[in-house]
Structure formats: C-alpha cells, structure tokens
C-alpha positions as CSV (number, residue, x, y, z in Angstrom):
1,X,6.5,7.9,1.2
2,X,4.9,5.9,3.9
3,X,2.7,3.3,2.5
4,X,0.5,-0.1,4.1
5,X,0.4,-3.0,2.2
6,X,-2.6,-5.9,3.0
7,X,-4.1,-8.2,1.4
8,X,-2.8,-11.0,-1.4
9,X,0.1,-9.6,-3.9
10,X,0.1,-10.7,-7.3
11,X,3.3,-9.8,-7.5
12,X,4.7,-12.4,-5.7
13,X,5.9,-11.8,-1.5
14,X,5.6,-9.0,0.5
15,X,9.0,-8.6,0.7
16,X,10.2,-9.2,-2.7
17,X,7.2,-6.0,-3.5
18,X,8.6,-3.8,-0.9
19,X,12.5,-4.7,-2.5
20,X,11.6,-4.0,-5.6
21,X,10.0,-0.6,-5.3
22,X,12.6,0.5,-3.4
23,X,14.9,0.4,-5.8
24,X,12.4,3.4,-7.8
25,X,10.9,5.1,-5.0
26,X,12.3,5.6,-1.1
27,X,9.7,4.2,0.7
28,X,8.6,3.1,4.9
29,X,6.2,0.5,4.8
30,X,3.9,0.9,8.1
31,X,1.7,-1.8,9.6
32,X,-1.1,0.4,10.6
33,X,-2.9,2.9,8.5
34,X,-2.6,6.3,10.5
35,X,-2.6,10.3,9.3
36,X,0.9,9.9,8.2
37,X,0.3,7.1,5.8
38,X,-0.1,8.4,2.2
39,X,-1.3,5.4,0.5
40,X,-2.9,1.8,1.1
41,X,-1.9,0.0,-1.1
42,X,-4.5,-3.6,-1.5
43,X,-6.2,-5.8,-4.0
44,X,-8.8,-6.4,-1.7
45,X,-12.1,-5.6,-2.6
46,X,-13.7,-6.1,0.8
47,X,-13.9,-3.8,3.5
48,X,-11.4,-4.2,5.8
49,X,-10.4,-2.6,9.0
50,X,-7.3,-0.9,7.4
51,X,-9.5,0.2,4.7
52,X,-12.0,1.8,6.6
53,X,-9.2,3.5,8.7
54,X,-7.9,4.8,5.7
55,X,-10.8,6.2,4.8
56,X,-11.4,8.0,7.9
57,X,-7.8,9.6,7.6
58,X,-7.8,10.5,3.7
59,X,-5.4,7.9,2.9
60,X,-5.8,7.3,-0.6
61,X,-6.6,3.4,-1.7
62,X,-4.6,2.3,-4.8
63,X,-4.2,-1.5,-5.9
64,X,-1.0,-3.0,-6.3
65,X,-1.0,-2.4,-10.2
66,X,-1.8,0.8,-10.2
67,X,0.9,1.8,-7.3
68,X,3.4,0.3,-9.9
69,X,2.2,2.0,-13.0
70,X,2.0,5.4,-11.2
71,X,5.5,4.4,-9.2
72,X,7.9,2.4,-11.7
C-alpha cells in the first residue's frame, strides 16, 4: 500500500505513525502524491497542493483517524 502523509499528526511523529502501522499493514510511504499512491492520508482541511494532486489522480483522501480505524 503506498500512502502520503502531510500535514500535523495527532498521533504523535511522523515516524512513530509510519512504525506503528507497519506493524498491521505493509506499507511505502511516498513524498509526492502520483497515480500509484492509493491514499493521502491528512488532517488538513485546506487545500493543499498534495490534495489537489490527489484529486486529479483519484487518490482517495482519508484523515489520520479514520486510516487507523479502517487499518488497525
């Protein structure tokens, strides 16, 4: 699962996110949205540049709780 992470994480670091779901799901976090990423993941409700791009590709948008509920 390839996934983009931006904006601020409740959860705590970017790092300790990424650590922790990979020990439930196997996934490559990219630093660009791009027709191979399968979700943005953001609690950002602004526009942003990766948003928009992942609009444009189909990428679906999900905030950080709800990738863990669906995820964990």
């Amino acid at each position: 699962m390839n996934i983009v992470i931006t904006g601020k994480l409740d959860f705590g670091t970017r790092d300790d996110f990424i650590y922790f779901i990979n020990k439930f799901v196997d996934i490559t976090v990219q630093d660009s949205v791009s027709k191979n990423t399968d979700f943005l993941v953001t609690n950002e409700t602004t526009k942003t540049r990766k948003y928009t791009m992942a609009q444009q590709y189909g990428v679906r948008v999900i905030t950080e709780e709800k990738f863990l509920h669906e995820f964990i």
